[in-house]
C-alpha positions as a Markdown table, in Angstrom:
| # | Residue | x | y | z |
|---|---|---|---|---|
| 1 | Unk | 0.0 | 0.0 | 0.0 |
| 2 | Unk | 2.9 | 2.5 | 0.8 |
| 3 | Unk | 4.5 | 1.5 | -2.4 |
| 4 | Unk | 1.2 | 1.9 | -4.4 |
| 5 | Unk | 0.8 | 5.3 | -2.3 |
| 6 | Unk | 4.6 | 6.8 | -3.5 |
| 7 | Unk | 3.9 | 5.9 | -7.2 |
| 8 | Unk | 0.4 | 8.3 | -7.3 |
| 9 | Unk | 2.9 | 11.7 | -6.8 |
| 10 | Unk | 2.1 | 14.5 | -8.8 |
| 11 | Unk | 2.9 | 18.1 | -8.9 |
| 12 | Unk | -1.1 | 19.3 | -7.1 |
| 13 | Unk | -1.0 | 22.7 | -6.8 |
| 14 | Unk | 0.8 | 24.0 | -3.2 |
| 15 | Unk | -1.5 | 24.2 | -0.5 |
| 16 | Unk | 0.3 | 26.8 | 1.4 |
| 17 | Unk | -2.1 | 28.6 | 4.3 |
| 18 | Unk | -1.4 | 31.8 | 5.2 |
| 19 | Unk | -2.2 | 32.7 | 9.0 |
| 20 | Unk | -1.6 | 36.7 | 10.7 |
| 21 | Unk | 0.0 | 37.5 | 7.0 |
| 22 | Unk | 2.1 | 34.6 | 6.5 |
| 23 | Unk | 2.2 | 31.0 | 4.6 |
| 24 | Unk | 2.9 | 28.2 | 6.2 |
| 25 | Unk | 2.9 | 24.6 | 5.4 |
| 26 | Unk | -0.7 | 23.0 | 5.5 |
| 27 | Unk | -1.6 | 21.3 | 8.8 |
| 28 | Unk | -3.8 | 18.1 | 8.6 |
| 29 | Unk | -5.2 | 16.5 | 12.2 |
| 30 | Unk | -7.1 | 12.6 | 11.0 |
| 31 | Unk | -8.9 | 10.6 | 13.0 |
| 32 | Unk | -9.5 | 7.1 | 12.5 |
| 33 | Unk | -12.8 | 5.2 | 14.5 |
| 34 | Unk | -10.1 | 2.0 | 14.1 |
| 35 | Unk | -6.8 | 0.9 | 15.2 |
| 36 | Unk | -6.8 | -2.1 | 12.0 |
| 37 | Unk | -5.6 | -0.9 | 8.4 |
| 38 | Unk | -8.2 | -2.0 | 7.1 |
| 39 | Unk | -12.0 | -1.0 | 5.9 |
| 40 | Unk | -11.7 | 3.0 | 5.4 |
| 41 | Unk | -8.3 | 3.3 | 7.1 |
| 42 | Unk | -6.4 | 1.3 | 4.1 |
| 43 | Unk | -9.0 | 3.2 | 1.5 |
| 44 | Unk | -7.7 | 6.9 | 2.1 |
| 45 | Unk | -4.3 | 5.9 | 3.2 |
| 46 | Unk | -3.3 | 7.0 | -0.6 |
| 47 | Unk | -4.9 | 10.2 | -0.5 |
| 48 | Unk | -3.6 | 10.9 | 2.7 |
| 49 | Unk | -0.6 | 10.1 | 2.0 |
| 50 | Unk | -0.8 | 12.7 | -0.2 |
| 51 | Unk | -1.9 | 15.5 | 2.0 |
| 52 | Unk | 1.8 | 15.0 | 4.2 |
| 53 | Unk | 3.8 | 15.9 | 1.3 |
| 54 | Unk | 1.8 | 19.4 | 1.8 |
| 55 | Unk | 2.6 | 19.7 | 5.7 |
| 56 | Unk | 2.7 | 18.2 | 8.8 |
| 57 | Unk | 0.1 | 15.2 | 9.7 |
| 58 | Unk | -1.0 | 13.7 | 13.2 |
| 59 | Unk | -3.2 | 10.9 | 13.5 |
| 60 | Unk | -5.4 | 10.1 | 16.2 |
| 61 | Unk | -6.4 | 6.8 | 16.8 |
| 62 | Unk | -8.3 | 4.9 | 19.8 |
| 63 | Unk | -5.9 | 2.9 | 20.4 |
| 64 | Unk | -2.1 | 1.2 | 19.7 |
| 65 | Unk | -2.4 | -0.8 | 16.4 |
| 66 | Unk | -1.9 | -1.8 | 12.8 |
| 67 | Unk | -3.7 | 1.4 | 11.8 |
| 68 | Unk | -1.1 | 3.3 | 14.1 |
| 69 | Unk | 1.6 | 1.3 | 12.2 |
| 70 | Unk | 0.7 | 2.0 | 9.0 |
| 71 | Unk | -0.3 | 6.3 | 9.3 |
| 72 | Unk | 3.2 | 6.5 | 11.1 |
| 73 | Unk | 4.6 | 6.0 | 7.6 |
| 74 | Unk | 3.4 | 9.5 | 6.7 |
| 75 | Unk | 2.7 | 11.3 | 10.0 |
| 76 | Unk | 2.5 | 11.2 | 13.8 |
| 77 | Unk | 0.2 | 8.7 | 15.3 |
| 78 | Unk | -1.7 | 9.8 | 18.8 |
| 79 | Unk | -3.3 | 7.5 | 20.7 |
| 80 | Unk | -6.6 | 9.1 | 22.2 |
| 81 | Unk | -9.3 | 7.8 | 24.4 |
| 82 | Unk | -12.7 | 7.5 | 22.2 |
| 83 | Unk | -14.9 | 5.2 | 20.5 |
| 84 | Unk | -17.1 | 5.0 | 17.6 |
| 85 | Unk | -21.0 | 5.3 | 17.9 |
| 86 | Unk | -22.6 | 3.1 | 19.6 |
| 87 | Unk | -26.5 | 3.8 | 19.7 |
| 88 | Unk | -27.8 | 3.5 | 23.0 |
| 89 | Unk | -30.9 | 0.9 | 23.7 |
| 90 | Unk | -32.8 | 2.4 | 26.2 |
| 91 | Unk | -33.3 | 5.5 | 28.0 |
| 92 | Unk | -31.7 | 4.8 | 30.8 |
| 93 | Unk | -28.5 | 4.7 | 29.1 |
| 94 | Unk | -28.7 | 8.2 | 27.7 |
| 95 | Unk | -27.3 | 10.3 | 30.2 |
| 96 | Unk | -24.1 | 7.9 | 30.4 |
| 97 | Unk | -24.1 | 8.2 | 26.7 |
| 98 | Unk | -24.4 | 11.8 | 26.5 |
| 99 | Unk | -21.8 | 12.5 | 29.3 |
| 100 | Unk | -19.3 | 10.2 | 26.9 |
| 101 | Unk | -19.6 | 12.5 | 23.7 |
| 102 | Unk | -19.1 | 15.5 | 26.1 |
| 103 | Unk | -16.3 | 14.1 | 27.4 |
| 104 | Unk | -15.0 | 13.1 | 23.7 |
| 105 | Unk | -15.9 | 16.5 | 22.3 |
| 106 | Unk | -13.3 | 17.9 | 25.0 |
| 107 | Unk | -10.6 | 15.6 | 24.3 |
| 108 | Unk | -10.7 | 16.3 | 20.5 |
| 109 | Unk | -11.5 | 20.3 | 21.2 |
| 110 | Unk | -8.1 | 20.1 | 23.3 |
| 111 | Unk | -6.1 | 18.1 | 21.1 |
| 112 | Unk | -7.1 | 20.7 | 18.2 |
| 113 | Unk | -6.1 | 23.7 | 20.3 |
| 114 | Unk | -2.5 | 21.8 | 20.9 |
| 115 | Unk | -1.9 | 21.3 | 17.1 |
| 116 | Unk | -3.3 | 24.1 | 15.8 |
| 117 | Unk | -4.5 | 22.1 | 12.2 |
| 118 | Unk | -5.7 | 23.9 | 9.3 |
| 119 | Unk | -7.6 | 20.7 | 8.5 |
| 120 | Unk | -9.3 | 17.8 | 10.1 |
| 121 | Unk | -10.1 | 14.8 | 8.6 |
| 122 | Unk | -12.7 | 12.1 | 10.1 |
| 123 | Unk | -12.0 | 8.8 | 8.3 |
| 124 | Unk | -15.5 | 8.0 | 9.4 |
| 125 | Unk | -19.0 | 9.2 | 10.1 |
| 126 | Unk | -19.2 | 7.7 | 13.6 |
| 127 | Unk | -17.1 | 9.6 | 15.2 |
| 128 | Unk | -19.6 | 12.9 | 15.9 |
| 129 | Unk | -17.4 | 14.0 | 18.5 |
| 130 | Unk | -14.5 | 14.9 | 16.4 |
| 131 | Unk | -16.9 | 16.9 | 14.1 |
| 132 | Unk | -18.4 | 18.9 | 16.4 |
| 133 | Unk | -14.8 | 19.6 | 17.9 |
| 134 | Unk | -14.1 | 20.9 | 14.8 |
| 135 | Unk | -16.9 | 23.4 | 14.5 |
| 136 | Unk | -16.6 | 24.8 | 18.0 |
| 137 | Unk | -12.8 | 25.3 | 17.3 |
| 138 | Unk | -13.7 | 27.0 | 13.9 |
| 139 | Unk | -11.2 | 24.4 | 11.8 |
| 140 | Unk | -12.9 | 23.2 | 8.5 |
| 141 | Unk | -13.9 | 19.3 | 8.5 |
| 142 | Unk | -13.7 | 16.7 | 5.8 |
| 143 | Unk | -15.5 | 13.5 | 7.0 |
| 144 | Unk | -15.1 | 10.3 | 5.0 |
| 145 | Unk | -18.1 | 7.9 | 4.8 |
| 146 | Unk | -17.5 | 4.2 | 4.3 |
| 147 | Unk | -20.6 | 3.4 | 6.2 |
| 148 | Unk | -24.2 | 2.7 | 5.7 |
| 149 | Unk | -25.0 | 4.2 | 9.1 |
| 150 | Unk | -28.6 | 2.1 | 9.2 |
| 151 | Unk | -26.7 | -1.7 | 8.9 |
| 152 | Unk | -30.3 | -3.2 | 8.0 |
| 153 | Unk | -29.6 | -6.2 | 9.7 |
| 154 | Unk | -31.6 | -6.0 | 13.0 |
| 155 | Unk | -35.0 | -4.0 | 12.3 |
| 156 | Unk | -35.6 | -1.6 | 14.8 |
| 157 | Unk | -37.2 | 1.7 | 13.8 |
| 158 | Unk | -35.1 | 3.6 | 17.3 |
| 159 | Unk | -32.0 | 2.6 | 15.4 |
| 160 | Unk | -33.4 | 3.7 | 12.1 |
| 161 | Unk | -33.8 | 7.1 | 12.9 |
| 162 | Unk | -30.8 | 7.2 | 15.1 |
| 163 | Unk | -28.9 | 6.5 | 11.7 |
| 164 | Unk | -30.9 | 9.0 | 10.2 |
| 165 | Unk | -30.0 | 12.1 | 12.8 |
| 166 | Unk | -26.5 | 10.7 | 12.6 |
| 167 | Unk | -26.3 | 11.4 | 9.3 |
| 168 | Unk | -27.9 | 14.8 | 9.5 |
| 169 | Unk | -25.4 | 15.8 | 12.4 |
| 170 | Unk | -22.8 | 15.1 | 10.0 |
| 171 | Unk | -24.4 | 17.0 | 6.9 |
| 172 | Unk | -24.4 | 19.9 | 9.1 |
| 173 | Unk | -21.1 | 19.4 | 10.8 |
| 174 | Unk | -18.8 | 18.8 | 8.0 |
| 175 | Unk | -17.8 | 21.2 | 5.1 |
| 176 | Unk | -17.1 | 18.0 | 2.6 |
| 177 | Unk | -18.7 | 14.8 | 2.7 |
| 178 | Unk | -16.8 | 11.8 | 0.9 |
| 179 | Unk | -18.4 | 9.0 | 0.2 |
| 180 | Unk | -17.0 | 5.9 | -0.7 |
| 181 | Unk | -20.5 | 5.0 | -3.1 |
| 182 | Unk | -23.7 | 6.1 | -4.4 |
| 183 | Unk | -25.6 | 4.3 | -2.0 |
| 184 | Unk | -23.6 | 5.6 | 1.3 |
| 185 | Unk | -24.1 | 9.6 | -0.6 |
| 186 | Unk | -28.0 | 8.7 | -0.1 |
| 187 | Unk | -28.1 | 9.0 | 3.4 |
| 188 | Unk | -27.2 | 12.5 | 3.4 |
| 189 | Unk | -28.9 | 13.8 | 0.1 |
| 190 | Unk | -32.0 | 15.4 | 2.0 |
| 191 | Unk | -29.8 | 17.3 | 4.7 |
| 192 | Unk | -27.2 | 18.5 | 2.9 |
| 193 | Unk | -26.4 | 22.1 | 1.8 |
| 194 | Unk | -22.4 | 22.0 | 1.1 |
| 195 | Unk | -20.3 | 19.7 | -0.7 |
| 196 | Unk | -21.1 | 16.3 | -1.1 |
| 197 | Unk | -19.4 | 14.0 | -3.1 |
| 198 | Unk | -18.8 | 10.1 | -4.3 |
| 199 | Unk | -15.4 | 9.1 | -5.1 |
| 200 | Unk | -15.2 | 4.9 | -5.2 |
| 201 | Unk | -11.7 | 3.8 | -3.4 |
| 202 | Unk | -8.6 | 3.0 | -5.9 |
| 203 | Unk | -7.7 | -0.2 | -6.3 |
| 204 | Unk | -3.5 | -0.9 | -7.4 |
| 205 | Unk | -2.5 | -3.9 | -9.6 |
| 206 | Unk | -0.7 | -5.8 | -6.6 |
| 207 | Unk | -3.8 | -8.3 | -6.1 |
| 208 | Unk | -3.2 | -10.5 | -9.4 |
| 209 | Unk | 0.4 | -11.2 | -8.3 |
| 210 | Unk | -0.6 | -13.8 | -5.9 |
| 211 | Unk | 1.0 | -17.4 | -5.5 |
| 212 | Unk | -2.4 | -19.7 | -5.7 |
| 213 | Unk | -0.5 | -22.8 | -5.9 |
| 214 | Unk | 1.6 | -21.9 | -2.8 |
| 215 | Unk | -1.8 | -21.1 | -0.7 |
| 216 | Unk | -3.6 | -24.3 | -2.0 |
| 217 | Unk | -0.7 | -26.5 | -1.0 |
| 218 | Unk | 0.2 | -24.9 | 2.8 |
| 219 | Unk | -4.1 | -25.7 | 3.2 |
| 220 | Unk | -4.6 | -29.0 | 1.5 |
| 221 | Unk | -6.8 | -27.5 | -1.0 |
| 222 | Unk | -4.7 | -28.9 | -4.1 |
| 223 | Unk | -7.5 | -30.8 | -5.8 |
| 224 | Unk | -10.0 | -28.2 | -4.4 |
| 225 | Unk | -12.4 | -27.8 | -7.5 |
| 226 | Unk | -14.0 | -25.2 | -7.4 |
| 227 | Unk | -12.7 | -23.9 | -4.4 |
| 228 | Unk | -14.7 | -20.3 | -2.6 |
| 229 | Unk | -13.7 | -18.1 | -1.1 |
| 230 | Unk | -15.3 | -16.1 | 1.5 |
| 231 | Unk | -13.3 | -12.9 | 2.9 |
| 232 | Unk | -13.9 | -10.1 | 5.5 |
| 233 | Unk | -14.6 | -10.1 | 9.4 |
| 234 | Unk | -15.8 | -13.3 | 11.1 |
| 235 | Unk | -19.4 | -11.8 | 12.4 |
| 236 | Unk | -22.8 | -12.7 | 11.4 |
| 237 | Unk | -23.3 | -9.5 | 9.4 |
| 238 | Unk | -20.4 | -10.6 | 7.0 |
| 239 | Unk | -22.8 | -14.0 | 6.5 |
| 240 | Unk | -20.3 | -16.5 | 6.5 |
| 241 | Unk | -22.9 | -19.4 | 7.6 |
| 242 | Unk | -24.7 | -18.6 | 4.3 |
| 243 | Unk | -21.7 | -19.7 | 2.2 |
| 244 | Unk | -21.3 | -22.8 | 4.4 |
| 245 | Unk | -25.0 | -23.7 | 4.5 |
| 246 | Unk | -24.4 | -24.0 | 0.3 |
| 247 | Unk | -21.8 | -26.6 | 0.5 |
| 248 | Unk | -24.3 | -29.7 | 0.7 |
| 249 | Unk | -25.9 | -29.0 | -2.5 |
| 250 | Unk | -23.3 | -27.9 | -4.4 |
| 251 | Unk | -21.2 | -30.9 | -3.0 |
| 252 | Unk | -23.6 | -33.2 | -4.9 |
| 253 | Unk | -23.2 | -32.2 | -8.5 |
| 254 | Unk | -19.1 | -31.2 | -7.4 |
| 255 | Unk | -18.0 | -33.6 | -4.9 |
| 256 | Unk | -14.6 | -31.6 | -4.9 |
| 257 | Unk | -15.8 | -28.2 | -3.8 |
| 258 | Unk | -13.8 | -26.5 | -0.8 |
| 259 | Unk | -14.7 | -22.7 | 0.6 |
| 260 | Unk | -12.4 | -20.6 | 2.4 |
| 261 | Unk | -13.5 | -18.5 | 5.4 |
| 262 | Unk | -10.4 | -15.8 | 5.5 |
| 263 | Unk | -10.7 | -13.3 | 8.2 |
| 264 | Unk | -10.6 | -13.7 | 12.0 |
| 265 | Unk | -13.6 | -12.3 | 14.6 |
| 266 | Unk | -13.4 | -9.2 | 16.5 |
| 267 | Unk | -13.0 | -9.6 | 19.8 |
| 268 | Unk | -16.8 | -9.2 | 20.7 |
| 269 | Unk | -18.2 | -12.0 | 22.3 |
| 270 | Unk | -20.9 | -11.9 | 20.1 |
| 271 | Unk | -18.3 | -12.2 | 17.0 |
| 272 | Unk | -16.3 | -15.3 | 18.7 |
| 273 | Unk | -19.3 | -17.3 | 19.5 |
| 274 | Unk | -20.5 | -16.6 | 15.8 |
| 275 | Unk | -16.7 | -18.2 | 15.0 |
| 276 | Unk | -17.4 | -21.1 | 16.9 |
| 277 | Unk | -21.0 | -21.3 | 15.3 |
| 278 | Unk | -19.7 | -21.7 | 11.8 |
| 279 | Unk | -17.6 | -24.7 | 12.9 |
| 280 | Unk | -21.0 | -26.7 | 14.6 |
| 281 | Unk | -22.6 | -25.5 | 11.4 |
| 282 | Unk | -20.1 | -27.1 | 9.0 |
| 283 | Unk | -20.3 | -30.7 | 11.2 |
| 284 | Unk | -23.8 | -30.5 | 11.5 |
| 285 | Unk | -24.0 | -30.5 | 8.0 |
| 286 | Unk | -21.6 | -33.1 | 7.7 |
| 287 | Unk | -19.1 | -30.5 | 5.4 |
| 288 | Unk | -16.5 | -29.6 | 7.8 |
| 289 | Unk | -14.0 | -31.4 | 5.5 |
| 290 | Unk | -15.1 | -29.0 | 2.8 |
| 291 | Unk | -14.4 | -25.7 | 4.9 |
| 292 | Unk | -11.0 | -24.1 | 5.5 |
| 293 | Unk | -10.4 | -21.5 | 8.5 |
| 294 | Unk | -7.2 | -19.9 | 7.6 |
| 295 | Unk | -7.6 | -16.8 | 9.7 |
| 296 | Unk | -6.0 | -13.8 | 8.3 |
| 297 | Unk | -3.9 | -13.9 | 5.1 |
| 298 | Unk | -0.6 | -12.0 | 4.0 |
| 299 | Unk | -0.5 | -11.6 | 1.1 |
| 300 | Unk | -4.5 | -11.6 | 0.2 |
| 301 | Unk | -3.3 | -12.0 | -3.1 |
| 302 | Unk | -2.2 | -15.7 | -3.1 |
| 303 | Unk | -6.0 | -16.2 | -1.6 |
| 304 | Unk | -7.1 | -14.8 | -4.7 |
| 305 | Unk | -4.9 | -16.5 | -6.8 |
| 306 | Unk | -5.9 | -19.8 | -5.6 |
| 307 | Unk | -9.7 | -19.6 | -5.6 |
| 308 | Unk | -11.9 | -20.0 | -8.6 |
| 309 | Unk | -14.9 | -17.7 | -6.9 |
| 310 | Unk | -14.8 | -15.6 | -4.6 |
| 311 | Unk | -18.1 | -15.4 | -2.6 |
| 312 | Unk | -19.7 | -12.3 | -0.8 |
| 313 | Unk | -22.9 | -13.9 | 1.6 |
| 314 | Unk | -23.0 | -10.2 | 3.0 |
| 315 | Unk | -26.2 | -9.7 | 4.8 |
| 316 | Unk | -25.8 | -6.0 | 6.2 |
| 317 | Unk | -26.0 | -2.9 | 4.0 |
| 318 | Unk | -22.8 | -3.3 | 2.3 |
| 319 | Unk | -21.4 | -0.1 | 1.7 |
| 320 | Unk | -19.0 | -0.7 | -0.9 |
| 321 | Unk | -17.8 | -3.9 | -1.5 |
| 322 | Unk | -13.6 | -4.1 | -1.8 |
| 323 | Unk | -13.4 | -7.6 | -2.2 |
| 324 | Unk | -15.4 | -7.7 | -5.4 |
| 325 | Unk | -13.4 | -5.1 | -7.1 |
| 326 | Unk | -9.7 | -6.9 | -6.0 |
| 327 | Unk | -11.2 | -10.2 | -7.1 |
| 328 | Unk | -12.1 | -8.8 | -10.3 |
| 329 | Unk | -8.6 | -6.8 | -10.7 |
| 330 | Unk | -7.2 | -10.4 | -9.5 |
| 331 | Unk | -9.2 | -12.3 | -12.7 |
| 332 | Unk | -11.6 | -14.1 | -10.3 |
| 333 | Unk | -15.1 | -14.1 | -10.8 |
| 334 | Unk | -17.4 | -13.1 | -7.8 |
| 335 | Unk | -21.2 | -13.9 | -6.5 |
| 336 | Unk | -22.0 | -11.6 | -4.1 |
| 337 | Unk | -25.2 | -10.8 | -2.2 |
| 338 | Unk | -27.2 | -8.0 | -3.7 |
| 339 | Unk | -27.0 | -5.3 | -0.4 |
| 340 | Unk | -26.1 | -2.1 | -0.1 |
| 341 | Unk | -23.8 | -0.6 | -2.3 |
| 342 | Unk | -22.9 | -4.4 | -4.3 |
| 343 | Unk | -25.6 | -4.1 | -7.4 |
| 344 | Unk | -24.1 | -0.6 | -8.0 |
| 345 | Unk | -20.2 | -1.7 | -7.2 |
| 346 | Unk | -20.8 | -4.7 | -9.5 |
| 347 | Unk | -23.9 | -5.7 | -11.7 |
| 348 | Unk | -25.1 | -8.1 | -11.9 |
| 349 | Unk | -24.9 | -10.4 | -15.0 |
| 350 | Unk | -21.7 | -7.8 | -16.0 |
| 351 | Unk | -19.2 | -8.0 | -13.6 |
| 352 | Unk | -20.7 | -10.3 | -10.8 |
| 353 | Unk | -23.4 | -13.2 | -10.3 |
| 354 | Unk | -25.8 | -11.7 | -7.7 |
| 355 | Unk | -28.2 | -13.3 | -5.6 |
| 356 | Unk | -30.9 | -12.2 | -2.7 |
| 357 | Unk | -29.1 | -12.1 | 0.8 |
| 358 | Unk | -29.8 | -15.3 | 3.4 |
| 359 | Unk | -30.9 | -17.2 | 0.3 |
| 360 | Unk | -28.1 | -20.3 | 0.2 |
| 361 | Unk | -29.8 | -22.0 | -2.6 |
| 362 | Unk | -29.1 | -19.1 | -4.4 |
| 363 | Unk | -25.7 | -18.6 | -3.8 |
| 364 | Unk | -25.2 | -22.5 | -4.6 |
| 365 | Unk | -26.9 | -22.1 | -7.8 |
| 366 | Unk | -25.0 | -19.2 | -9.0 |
| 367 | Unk | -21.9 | -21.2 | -8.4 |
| 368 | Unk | -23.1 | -24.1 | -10.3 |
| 369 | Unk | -23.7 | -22.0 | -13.2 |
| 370 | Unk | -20.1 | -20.2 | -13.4 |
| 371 | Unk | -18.7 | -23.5 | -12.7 |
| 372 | Unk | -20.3 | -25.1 | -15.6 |
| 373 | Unk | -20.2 | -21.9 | -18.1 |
| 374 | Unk | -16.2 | -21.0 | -18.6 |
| 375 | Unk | -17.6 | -18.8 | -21.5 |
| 376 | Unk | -19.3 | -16.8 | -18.4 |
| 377 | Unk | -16.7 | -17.0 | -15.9 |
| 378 | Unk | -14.3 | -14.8 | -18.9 |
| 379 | Unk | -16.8 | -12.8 | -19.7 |
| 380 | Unk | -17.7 | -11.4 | -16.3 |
| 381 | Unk | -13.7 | -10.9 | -15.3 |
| 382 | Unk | -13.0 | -9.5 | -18.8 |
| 383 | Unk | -15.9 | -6.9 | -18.3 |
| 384 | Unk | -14.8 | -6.4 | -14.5 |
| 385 | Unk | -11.1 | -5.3 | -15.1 |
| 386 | Unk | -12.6 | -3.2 | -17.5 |
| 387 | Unk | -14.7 | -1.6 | -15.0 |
| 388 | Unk | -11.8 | -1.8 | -12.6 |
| 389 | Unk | -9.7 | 0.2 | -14.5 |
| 390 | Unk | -12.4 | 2.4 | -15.8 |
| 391 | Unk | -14.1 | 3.3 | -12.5 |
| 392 | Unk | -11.8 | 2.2 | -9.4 |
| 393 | Unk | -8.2 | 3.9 | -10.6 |
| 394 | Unk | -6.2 | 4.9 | -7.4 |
| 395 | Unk | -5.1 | 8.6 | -9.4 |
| 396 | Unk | -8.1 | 9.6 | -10.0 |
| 397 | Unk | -9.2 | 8.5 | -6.4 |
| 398 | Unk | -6.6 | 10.9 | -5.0 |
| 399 | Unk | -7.1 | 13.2 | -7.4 |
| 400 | Unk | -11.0 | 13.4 | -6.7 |
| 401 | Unk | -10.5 | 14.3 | -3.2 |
| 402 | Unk | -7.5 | 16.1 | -3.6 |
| 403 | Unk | -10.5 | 18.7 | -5.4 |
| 404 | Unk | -12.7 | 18.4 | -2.4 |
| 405 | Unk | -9.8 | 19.5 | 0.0 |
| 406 | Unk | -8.9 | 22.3 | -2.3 |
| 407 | Unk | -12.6 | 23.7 | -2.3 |
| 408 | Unk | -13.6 | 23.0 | 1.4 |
| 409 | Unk | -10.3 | 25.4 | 1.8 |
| 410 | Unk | -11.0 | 28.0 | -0.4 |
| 411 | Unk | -14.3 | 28.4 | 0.9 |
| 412 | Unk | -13.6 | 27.4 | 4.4 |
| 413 | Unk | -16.0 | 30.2 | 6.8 |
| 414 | Unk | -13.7 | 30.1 | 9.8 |
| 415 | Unk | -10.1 | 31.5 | 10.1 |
| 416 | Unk | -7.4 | 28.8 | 10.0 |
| 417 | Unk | -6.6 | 27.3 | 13.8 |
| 418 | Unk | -3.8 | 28.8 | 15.0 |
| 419 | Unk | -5.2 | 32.5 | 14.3 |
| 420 | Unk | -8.2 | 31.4 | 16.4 |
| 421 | Unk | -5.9 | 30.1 | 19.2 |
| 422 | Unk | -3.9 | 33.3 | 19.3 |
| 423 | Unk | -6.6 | 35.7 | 19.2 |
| 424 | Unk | -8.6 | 33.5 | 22.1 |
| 425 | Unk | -5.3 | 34.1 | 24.4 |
C-alpha cells in the first residue's frame, strides 16, 4: 500500500495557508474510528498520503495498532481515548451516553487547540465527537463515509432514525462529505447544503500477483475444485454461515468443492461465538472437510490467486464492497449478495453473479452455473477489469479528493486554527 501510495505523486498545486500575514505549510489533524488498516483506514491511506507531502500530519487513533503502524509512515500517530458510535438501547443509558460525547468533544477540542490544524479529517461518520470539535474550534472538516450508518440487519425503527439524525449531524457538521458510493451519498442527500461527493476507493495492480498454488498446497486445498472463497470479518453481518450452509448442494453435483473462510472475529463475544458457530454449522451438515479457517492472510493475493470464486454472503448494507473489485482486478469471478452498495459496485450479470441475501440455494446455484459456463466465468472478469480500470483507478481516487480538499479550503467560513488560538489568548 505504501509503495502503491509513493507511485500516485504529482505536482497538485501547493496548498500553502497563510495565517496573521504569512504562509505556512498545511496542517492536517485525521482521526480514524479504528486501530486495524483496514475498511476505510487502508482506502484513504493513498490520498492521505498525499496530504503529508503538503505539511505536517497527526493521527489520532483509539488505540495502539496496525492502523497506528501503518499512518506513522506518513505522520504522527496519537493514541486518544474515544470510541465510535454506539447507539444507545434504552433510555436509561442516555445520560451515560451523553456524558461520553461531552467528554469526547473535550478531548478532540483540546487536542485541536494543541496542534493548531488547518484541517481535520474524520475517516468515518461515527465519530460525531470529532466533528463537532471541529466546528466549535472553527477548523474546517472533511469527513469520509464508508458506512451505511442504518446496517439493516436487526430492524428496529429507534436505530433507524438514530442512523438517520447521525447522518444529518454530519451533513451539518462537515464542510465536505466523501463517500466511498452512491448508495452511502444517499443517506445524506436530504440534509445536505455544502459539498457532497462520491469518489469509489482505488484499487492498485498488486492483487493479481498472488502465489495460488503456494496457498492451495500450505491448506490441503490442491485438488480443491471449485474452491470459494469467502473474505472479510468473522461476524454474522459478513454472512459466513450462508456460504457454508451452500456446501451440501453444491457438494452433490461437485464432490470436490472447498470454501475458504479468510478473516478472523473481532473480539466481541458476540463475533467469537459466531466463529465457533460456523464450525458446529459445517459438522452439522456433515461438510467440515469441505471448509478451510485460515484466519487472516498475508498476502491476500495468493487467496485470490488460488480460488476459482470468490463469494460475498454479505447480509448488512454493504457499503461498498472491496473484495469484489480486488477479485475482479485479480481475474476471479465473484457472487456476491445484492446489499447495499454491491448491485451498484458490481452488476449483476456484467461483472458479478448476484443473488438475494440469506438465500443459500441461491448462492449455490449461482456457483453451479459459473462453474459449468467457462464462457461466463471470462466474460464477467473480462468486463470487470474493464470496469476496474475504468471506474476504481487509485489517481483519479486521489485526485478526486484532492479537489474536495482544495474547495472545502477556499471556501472554508472560519479563520485557520492557530489565528483562532492566538486571538482566544
Amino acid at each position: 500500500m505504501i509503495a502503491a501510495a509513493s507511485r500516485l505523486r504529482r505536482p497538485y498545486r501547493s496548498w500553502a495557508v497563510k495565517t496573521g500575514g504569512r504562509q505556512h505549510a498545511m496542517q492536517t489533524l485525521v482521526i480514524l474510528h479504528s486501530n486495524e488498516a483496514a475498511g476505510p483506514p487502508r482506502h484513504v491511506f493513498p490520498w492521505l498520503s498525499l496530504l503529508a507531502e503538503r505539511g505536517p500530519v497527526a493521527v489520532a487513533v483509539p488505540g495502539a495498532g496496525s492502523a497506528a503502524d501503518l499512518y506513522a509512515t506518513i505522520g504522527r500517530p496519537i493514541v486518544l481515548e474515544f470510541e465510535p458510535l454506539t447507539y444507545p438501547r434504552r433510555l436509561g443509558a442516555l445520560g451515560p451516553y451523553a456524558a461520553r460525547l461531552a467528554a469526547e468533544v473535550r478531548r478532540f477540542s483540546g487536542l485541536i487547540r494543541q496542534l493548531r490544524p488547518d484541517l481535520v479529517v474524520a475517516v468515518t461518520a461515527s465519530v460525531p465527537a470529532a466533528l463537532v470539535a471541529a466546528r466549535l474550534q472553527r477548523v474546517p472538516s472533511v469527513v469520509f463515509v464508508g458506512e451505511i450508518l442504518d446496517k439493516g440487519v436487526v430492524v428496529s425503527r429507534g436505530r433507524s432514525v438514530a442512523a438517520a439524525a447521525t447522518a444529518r449531524l454530519t451533513a451539518a457538521l462537515a464542510d465536505g462529505v466523501v463517500c466511498c458510493s452512491d448508495a452511502v451519498a444517499r443517506q445524506f442527500a436530504p440534509a445536505r447544503s455544502r459539498l457532497l461527493r462520491t469518489i469509489y476507493p482505488g484499487v492498485d495492480g498488486t492483487y493479481a500477483d498472488g502465489d495460488g498454488a503456494r496457498f492451495r498446497a500450505l491448506h490441503g486445498l490442491a485438488e480443491a475444485e471449485p474452491c470459494l472463497a469467502v473474505i472479510g470479518n468473522v461476524t454474522p453481518a459478513r454472512g459466513q454461515d450462508v456460504a457454508i450452509r451452500a456446501l451440501p448442494g453444491l457438494r452433490e453435483e461437485f464432490p470436490a468443492v472447498r470454501c475458504v473462510i479468510a478473516g478472523v472475529p473481532h473480539p466481541r463475544t458476540g463475533d467469537v461465538a459466531y466463529r465457533e458457530e460456523l464450525a458446529r454449522l459445517a459438522r452439522r451438515l456433515g461438510v467440515d472437510d469441505a471448509v478451510a479457517f485460515v484466519g487472516l492472510v498475508d498476502p491476500v493475493a495468493d487467496l485470490y490467486a488460488a480460488a476459482d470464486v470468490v463469494v460475498n454472503p454479505a447480509r448488512f448494507n454493504e457499503p461498498f464492497g472491496r473484495v469484489a473489485i480486488e477479485a475482479l482486478s485479480a481475474g476471479r469471478p465473484v457472487v456476491a449478495a445484492g446489499v447495499g452498495a454491491i448491485p451498484e459496485v458490481v452488476r449483476d450479470g456484467r461483472e458479478a453473479l448476484l443473488f438475494p441475501a440469506e438465500d443459500h440455494d441461491a448462492l449455490g446455484r449461482a456457483v453451479a452455473r459459473l462453474w459449468r459456463e467457462p464462457g461466463l466465468r471470462e466474460g464477467l472478469v473480462r468486463n470487470g477489469r474493464r470496469r476496474v480500470r475504468d471506474d476504481f483507478r487509485e489517481d483519479r481516487a486521489v485526485e478526486a479528493f484532492t479537489d474536495v480538499v482544495d474547495r472545502v479550503l477556499a471556501a472554508r467560513e472560519y479563520p485557520a486554527a492557530g489565528t483562532h488560538a492566538a486571538t482566544s489568548r
